[in-house]
Rosetta silent file (secondary structure, phi, psi, omega in degrees, C-alpha in Angstrom):
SEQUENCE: XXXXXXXXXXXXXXXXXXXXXXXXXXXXXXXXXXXXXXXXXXXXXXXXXXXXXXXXXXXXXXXXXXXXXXXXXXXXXXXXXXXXXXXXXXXXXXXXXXXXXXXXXXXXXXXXXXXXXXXXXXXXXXXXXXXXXXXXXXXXXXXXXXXXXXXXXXXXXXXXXXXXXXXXXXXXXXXXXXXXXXXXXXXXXXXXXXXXXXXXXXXXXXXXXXXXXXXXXXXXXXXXXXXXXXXXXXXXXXXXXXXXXXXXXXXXXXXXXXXXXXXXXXXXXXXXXXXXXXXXX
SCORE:     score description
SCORE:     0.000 S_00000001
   1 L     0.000  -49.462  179.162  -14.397  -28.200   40.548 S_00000001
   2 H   -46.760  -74.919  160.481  -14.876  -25.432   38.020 S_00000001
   3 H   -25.817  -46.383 -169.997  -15.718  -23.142   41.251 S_00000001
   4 H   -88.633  -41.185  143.757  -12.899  -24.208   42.861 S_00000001
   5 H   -40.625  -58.538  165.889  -10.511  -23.562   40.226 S_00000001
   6 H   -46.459  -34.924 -168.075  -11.806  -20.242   39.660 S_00000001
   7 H   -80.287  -32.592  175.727  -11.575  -19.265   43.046 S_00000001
   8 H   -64.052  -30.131 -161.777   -7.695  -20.289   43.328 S_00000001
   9 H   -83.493 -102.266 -171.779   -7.336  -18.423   40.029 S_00000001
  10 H    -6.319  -61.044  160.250   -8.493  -15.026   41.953 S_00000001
  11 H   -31.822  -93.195 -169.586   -6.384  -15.928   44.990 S_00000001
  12 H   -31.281  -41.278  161.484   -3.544  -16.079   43.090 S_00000001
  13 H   -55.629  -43.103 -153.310   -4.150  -12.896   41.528 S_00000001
  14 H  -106.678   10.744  165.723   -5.162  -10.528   44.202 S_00000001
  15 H  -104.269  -16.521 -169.929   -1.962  -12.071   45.592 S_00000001
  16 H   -89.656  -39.184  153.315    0.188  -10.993   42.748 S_00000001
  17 H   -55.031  -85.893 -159.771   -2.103   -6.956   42.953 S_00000001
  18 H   -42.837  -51.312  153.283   -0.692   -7.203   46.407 S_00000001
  19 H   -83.686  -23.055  171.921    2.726   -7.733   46.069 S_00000001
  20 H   -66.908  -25.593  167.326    3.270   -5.507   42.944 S_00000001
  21 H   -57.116  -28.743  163.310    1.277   -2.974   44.801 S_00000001
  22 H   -58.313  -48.229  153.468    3.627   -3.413   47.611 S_00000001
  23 H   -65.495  -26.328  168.655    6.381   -2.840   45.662 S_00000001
  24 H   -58.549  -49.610 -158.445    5.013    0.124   43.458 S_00000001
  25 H   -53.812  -81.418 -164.555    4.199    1.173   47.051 S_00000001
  26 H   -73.101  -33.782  173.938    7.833    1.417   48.388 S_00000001
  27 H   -38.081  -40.707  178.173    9.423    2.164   44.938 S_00000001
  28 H   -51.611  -55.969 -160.972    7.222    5.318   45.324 S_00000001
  29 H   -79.388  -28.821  174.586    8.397    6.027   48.839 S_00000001
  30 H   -63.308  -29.517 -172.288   11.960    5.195   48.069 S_00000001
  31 H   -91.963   11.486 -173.714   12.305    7.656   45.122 S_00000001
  32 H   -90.701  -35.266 -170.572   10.170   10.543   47.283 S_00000001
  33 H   -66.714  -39.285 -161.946   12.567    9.528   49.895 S_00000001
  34 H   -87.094  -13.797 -167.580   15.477   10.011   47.732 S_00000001
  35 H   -89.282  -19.508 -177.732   14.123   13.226   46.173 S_00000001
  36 H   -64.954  -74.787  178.485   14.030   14.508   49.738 S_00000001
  37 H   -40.646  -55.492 -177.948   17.612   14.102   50.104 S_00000001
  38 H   -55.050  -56.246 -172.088   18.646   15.478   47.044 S_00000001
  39 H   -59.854  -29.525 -172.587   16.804   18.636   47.789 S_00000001
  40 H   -88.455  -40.066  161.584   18.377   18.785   51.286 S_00000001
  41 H   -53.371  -44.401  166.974   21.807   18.337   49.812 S_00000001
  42 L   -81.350  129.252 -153.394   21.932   20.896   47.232 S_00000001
  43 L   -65.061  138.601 -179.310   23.483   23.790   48.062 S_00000001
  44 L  -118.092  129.204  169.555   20.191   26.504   48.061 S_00000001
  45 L   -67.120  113.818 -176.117   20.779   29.715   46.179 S_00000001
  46 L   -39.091  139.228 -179.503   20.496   32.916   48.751 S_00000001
  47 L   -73.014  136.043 -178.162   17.748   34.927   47.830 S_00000001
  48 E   -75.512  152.664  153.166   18.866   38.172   45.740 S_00000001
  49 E  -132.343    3.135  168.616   17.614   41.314   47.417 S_00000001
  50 E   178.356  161.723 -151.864   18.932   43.961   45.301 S_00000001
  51 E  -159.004  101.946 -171.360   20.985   44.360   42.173 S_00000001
  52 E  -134.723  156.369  154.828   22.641   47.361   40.872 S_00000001
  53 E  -124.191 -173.377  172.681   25.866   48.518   38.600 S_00000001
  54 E  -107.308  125.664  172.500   28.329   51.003   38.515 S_00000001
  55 E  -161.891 -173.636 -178.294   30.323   53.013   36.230 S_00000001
  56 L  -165.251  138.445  151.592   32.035   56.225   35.660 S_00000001
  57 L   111.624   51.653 -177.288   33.518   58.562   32.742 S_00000001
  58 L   -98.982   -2.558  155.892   31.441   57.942   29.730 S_00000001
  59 L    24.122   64.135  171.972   32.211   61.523   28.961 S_00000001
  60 L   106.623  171.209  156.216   28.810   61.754   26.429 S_00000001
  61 L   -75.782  120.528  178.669   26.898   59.703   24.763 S_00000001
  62 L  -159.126  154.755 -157.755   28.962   56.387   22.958 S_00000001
  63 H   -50.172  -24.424 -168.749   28.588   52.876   22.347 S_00000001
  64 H   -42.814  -55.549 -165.681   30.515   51.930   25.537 S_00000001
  65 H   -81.303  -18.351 -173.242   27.482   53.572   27.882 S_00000001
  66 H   -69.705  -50.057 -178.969   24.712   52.356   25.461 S_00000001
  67 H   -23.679  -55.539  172.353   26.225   49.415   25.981 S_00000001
  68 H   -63.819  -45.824 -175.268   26.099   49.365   29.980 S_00000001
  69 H   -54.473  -21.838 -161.659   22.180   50.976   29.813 S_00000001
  70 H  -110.154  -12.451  168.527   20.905   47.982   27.375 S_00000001
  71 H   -84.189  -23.724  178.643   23.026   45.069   29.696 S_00000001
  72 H   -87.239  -18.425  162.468   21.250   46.820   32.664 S_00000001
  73 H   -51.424  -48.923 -179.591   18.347   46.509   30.962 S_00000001
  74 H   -89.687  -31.336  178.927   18.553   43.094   30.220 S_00000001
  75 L   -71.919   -7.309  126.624   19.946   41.689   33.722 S_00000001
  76 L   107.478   21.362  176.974   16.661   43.200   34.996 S_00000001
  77 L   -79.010  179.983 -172.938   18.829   45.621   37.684 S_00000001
  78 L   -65.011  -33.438 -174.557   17.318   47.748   40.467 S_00000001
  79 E   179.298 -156.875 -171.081   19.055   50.852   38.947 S_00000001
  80 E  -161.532  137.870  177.031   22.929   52.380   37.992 S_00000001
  81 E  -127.694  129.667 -179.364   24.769   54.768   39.461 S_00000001
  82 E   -87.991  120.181  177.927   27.009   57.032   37.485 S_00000001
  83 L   -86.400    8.462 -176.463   30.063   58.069   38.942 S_00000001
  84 L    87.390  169.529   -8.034   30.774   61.286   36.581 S_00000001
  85 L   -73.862  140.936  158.362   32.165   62.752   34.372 S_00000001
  86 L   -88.214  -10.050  173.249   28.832   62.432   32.294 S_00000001
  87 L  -108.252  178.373  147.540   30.005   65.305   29.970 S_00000001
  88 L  -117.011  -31.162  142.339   33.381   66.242   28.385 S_00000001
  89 L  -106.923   12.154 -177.256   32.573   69.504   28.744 S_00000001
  90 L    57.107   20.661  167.006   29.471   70.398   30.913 S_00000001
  91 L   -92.759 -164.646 -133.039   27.742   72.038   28.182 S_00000001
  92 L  -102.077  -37.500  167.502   24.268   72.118   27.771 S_00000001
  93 H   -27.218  -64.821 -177.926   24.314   70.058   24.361 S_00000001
  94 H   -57.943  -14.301 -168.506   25.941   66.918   26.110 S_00000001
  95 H   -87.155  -64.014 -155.715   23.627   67.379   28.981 S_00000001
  96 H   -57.152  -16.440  151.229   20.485   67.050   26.637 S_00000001
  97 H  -127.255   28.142  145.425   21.676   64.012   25.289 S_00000001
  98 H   -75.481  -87.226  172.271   22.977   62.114   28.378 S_00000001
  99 H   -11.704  -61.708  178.032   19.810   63.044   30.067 S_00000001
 100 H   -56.495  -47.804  174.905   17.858   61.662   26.756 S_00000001
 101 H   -28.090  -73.214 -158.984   20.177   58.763   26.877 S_00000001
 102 H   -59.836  -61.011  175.371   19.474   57.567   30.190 S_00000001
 103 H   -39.472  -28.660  178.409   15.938   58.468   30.294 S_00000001
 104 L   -98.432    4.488 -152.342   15.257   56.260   27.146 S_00000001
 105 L   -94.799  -31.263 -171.429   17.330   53.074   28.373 S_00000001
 106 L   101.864   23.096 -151.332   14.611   52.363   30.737 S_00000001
 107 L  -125.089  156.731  177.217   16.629   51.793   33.690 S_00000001
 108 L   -90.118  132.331 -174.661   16.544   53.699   36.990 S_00000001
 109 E  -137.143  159.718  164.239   19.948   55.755   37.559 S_00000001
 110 E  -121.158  175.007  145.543   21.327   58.059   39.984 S_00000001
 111 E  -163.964  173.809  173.455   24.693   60.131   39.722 S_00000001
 112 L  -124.531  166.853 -163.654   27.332   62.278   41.067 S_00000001
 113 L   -90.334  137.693  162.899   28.738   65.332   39.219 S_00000001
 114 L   -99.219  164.287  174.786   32.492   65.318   38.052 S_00000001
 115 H   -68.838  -53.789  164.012   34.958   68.032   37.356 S_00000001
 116 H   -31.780  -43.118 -171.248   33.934   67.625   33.744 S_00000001
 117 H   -75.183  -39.726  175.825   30.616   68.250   34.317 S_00000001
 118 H   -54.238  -30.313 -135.142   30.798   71.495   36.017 S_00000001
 119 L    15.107 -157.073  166.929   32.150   73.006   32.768 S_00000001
 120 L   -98.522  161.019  -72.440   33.565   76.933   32.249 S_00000001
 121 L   -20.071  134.259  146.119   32.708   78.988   33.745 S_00000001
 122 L    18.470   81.370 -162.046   32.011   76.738   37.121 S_00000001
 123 L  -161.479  145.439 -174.753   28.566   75.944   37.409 S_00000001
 124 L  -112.038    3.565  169.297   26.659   73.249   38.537 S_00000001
 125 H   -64.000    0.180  171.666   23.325   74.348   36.943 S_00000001
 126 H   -85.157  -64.279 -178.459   23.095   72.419   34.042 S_00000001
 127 H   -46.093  -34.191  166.138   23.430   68.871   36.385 S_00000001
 128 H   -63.131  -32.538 -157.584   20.781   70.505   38.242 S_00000001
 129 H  -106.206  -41.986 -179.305   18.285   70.878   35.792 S_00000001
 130 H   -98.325  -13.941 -159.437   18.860   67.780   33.426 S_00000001
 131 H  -114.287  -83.430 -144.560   20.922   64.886   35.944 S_00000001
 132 L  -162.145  131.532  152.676   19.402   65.984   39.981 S_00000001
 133 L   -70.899  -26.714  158.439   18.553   68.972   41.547 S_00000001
 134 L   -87.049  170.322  171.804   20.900   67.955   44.143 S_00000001
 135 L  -124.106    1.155  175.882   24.630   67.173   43.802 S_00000001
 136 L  -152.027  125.576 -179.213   24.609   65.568   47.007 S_00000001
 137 E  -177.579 -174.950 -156.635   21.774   62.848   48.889 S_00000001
 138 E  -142.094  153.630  149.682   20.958   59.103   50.310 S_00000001
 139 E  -119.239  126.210  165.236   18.760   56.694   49.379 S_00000001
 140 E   -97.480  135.156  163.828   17.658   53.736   51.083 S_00000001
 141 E  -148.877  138.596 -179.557   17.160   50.673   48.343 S_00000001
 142 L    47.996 -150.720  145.468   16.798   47.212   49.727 S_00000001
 143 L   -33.466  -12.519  179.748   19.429   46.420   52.825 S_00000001
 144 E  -156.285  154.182  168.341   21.309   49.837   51.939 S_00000001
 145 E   -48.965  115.586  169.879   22.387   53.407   52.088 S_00000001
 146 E  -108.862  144.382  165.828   23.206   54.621   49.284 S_00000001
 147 E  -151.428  131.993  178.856   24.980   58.365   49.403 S_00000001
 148 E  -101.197  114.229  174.874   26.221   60.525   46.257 S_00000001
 149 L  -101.852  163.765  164.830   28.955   63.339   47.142 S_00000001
 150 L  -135.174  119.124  166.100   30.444   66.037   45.483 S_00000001
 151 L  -123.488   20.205 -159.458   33.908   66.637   45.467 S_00000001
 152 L   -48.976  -46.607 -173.403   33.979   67.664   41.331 S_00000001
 153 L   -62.795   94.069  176.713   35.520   70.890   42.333 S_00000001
 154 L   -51.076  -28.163  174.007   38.942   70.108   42.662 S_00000001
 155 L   -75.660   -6.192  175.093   39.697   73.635   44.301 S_00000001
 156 L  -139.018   -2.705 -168.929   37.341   72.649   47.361 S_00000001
 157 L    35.667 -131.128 -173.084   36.513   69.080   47.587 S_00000001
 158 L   -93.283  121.294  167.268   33.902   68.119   49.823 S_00000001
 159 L   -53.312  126.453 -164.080   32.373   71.682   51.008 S_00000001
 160 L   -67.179   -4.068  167.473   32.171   71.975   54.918 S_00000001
 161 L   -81.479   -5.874 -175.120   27.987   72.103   54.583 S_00000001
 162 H  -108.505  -18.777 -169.791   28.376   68.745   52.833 S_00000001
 163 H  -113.761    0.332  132.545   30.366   66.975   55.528 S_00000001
 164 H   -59.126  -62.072  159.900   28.205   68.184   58.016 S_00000001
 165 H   -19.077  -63.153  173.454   25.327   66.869   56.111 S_00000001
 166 L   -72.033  -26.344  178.160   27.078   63.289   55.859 S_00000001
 167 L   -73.949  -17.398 -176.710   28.329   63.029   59.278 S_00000001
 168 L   -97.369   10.260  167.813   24.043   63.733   60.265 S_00000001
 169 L   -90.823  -77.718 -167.026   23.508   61.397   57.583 S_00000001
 170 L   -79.769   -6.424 -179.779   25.068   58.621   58.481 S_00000001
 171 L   -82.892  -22.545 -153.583   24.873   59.170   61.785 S_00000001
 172 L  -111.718  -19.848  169.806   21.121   59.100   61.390 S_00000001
 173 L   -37.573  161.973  163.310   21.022   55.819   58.797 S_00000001
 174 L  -154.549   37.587  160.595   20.036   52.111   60.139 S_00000001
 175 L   -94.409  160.178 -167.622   20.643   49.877   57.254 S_00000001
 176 L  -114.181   24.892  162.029   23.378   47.427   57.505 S_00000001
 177 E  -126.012  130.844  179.147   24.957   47.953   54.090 S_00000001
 178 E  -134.032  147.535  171.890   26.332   51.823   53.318 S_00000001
 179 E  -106.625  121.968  177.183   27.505   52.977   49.964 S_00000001
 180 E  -122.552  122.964  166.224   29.539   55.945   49.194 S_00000001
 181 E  -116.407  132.380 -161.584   29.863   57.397   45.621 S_00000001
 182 L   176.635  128.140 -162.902   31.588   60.282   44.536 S_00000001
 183 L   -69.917  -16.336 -169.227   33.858   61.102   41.503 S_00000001
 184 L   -92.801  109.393  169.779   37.390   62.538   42.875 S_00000001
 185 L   -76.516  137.068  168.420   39.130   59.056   44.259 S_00000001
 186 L  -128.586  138.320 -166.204   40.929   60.420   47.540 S_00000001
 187 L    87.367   -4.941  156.955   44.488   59.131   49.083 S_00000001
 188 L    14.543  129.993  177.670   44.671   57.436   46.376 S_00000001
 189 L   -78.715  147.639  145.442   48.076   54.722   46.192 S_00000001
 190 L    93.210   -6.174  158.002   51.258   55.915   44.322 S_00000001
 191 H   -29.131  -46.173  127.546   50.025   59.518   43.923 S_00000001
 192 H     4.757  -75.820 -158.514   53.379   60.084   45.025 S_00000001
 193 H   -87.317  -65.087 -144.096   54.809   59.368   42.010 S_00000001
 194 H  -114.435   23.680  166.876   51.861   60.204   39.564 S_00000001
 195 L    90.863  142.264  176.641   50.271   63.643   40.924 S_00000001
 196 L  -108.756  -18.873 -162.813   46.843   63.642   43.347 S_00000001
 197 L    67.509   29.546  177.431   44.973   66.345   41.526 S_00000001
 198 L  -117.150  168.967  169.053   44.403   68.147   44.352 S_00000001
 199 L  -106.287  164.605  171.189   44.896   71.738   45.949 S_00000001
 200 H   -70.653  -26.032 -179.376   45.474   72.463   50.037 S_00000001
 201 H   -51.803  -40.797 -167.363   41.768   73.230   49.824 S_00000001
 202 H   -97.111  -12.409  137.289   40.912   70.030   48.862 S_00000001
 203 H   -19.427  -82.415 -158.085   43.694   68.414   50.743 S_00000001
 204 H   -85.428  -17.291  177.132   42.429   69.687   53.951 S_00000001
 205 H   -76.283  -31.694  163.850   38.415   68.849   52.921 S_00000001
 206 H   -61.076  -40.871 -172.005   39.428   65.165   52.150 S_00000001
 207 H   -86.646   -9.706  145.719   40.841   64.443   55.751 S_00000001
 208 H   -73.528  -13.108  148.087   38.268   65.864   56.987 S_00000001
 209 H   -46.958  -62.796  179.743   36.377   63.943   54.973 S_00000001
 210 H   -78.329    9.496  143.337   38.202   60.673   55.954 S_00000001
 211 H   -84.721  -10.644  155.031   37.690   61.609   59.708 S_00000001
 212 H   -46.260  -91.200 -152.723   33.865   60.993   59.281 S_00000001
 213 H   -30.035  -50.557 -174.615   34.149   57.696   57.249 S_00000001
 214 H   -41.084  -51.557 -140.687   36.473   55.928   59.730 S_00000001
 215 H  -109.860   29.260  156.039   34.091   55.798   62.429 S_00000001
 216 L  -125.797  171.692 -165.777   31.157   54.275   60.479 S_00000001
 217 L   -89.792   80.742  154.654   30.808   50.826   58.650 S_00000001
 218 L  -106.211  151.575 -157.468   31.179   51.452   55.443 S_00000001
 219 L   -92.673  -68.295  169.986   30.766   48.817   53.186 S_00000001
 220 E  -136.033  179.457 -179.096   32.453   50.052   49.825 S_00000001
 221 E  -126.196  167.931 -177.118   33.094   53.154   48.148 S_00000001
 222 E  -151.099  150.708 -167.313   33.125   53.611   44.006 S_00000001
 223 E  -158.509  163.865  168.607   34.826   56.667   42.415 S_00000001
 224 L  -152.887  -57.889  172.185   35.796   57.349   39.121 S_00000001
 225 L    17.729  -31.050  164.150   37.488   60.387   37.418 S_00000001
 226 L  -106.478  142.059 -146.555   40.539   58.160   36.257 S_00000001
 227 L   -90.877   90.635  171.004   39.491   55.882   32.965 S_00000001
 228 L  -172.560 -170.740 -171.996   40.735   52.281   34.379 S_00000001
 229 E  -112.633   91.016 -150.329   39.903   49.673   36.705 S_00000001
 230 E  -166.313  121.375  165.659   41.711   50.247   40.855 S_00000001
 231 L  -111.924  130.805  171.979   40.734   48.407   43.639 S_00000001
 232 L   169.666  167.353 -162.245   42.372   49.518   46.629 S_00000001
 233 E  -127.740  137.454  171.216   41.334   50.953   50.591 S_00000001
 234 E   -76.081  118.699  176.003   40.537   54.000   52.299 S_00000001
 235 L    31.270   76.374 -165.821   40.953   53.339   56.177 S_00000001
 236 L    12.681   70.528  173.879   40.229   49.624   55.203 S_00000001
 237 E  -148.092   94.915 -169.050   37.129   50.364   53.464 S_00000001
 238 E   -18.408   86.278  167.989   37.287   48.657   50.061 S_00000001
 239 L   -67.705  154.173  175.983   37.495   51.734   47.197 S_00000001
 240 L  -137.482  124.277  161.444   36.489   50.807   43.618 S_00000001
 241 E   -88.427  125.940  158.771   37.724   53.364   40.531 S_00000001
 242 E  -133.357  104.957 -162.230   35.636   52.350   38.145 S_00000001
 243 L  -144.491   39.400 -168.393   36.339   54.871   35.413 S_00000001
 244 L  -110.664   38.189 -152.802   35.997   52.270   32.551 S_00000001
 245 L  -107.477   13.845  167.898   32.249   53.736   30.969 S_00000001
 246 L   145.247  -38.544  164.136   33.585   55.264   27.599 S_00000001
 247 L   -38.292  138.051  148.205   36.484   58.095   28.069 S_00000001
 248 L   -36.965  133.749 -172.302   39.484   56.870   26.515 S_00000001
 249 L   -84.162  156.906 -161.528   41.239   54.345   29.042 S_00000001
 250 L  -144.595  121.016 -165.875   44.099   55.340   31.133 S_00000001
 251 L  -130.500   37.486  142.823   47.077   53.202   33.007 S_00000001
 252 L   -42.772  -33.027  168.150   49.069   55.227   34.640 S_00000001
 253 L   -88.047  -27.120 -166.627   48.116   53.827   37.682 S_00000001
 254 L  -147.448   30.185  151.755   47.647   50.151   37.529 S_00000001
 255 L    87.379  162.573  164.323   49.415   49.362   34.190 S_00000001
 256 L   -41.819  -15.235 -161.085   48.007   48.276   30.556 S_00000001
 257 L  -126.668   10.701  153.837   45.734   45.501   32.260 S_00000001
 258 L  -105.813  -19.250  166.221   43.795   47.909   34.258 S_00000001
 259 L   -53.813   87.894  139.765   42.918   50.228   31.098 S_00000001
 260 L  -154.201  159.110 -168.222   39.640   49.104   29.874 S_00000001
 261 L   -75.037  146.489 -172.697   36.067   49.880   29.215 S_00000001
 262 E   168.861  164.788  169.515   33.859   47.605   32.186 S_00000001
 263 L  -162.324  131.537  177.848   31.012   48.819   35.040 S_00000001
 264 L   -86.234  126.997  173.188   30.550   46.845   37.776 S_00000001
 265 E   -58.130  113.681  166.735   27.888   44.509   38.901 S_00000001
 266 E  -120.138  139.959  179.289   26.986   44.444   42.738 S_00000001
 267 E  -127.879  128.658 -147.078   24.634   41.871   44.047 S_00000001
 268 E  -120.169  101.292 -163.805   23.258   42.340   47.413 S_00000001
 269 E  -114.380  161.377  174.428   22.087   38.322   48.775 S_00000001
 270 L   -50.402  -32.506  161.538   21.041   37.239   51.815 S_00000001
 271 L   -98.276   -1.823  162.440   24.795   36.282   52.460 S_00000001
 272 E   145.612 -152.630 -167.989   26.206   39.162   51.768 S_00000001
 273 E  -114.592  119.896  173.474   27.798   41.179   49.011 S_00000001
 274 E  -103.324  128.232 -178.482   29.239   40.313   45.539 S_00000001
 275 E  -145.406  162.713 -171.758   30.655   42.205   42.370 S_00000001
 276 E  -128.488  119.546  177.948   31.447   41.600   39.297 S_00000001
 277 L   -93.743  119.927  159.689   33.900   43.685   37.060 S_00000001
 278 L  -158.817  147.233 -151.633   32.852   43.152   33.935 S_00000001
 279 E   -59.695 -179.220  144.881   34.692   44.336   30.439 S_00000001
 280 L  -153.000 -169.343 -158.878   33.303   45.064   27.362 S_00000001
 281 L  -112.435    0.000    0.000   34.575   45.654   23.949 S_00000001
C-alpha cells in the first residue's frame, strides 16, 4: 500500500515538472518571440560614417573658437574645417596663436585663407607656413570630396590655374558626396541692395567659376567672410555662410536673427546627409 502510495505521489509530481516545464517552456519562447518583434519594429539607427563641423571668421584666438575646438573635441568629430578669416590682420602674431590654438585642441582641421588673412602687403606666406602649404586641395574622408579654394583676393577671385585645377579635380573624383569650401560667398541674394564685394576681375573669375560647378553634383558648399548665419543656392546647390566663429556678428543680410556666433555640424549616415546649426553663447 505504502509502495503504491508512493508511487502515485511521484506520478503526480513529475506530472506537475511537466506541465510547469511546459509552460516555463513557452513563456520562454513567447517573450524571445516577442523580443524578436520588438527588435524588428524599431526603427534601426543608420550607421554614421563620418562627422565633421564647420565654421568661419573667428578672426584670432577667443572664447567663441575655443569653444567650437573643445565641442569638437567632445562629439568625437572626424575633423573641422575653417572657412577664414583666421586672422584680423594676417600678421604673423595671430598666425602663431591660431596655429597653437588649433594644434592644441586635439582635433584634426583643415582651412581656406580669407581676405583677412592675406594681410598688407598681400601675401599668402604666413598661411603657408603656419595653416597649409597650399591655399587650395581635396581630400577624400569617408563617402566624400572634400575641396578648399581660394578666392581671399577680392581683386582676382578664383585664379585661372585654380579653376583649371578644380575642373581636373572634380572631373577626376569618384566619391558620391563633394564638398566645396571657400571664404568669398559668390552671387550671393540681395547684393543688389547691400554691395557684392567684388571687382570685374573677380566678377568675371566667379562665372567662370560657376560654369564648372553646374555640371557636377555638388552636394553643398560652406563660405564665410560675412559674420551671420545664410542658407541659400548657387545653381541649386545648397550654399551655407557660416560666418558665426567669433568676429563680431553681422545682419545686414538676413536680419537680427541670423547674427550669431554657431558652426555647423554635418553628419554623413548611410542615408544620407544631415546638419546641424548650432549657436553658442
Amino acid at each position: 500500500m505504502k509502495k503504491k502510495f508512493f508511487l502515485f505521489i511521484l506520478i503526480i509530481v513529475g506530472v506537475l515538472f511537466a506541465i510547469f516545464g511546459w509552460y516555463a517552456f513557452k513563456d520562454t519562447q513567447t517573450r524571445a518571440s516577442l523580443q524578436r518583434a520588438l527588435e524588428i519594429a524599431a526603427p534601426k539607427e543608420p550607421k554614421v560614417l563620418l562627422t565633421f563641423i564647420v565654421f568661419g571668421d573667428n578672426e584670432g584666438v577667443n572664447p567663441i573658437v575655443e569653444r567650437i575646438l573643445e565641442d569638437a573635441k567632445k562629439l568625437g568629430v572626424d575633423f573641422v574645417v575653417n572657412v577664414a578669416d583666421l586672422t584680423s590682420h594676417g600678421k604673423k602674431a595671430e598666425y602663431q596663436a591660431v596655429a597653437e590654438t588649433f594644434q592644441q585642441a586635439g582635433v584634426s582641421y583643415y582651412a581656406a585663407i580669407g581676405n583677412n588673412d592675406l594681410g598688407k602687403p598681400i601675401s599668402r606666406a604666413l598661411f603657408q607656413q603656419y595653416i597649409r602649404p597650399q591655399t587650395y586641395y581635396s581630400f577624400d574622408a569617408g563617402p566624400a570630396h572634400f575641396v578648399i579654394l581660394d578666392n581671399a583676393d577680392r581683386k582676382v577671385g578664383f585664379d585661372t590655374a585654380q579653376l583649371t585645377w578644380l575642373k581636373a579635380d572634380l572631373n577626376s573624383q569618384k566619391q558620391p558626396y563633394v564638398f566645396l569650401f571657400y571664404h568669398r560667398p559668390v552671387n550671393v541674394p540681395f547684393t543688389e541692395y547691400t554691395g557684392d564685394d567684388e571687382t570685374p576681375a573677380s566678377r568675371s573669375s566667379n562665372a567662370d567659376f560657376v560654369s564648372i560647378i553646374k555640371t557636377y553634383l555638388i552636394t553643398r558648399i560652406y563660405n564665410g567672410h560675412v559674420h551671420l548665419y545664410f542658407p541659400y543656392h548657387l545653381e541649386d546647390i545648397p550654399v551655407r555662410i557660416t560666418g558665426g566663429g567669433g568676429a563680431p556678428p553681422q545682419s545686414f543680410l538676413g536680419g537680427e536673427s541670423s547674427a550669431f556666433f554657431h558652426y555647423i555640424k554635418v553628419i554623413i549616415t548611410e542615408d544620407g546627409i544631415s546638419e546641424a546649426v548650432i549657436p553658442l553663447e
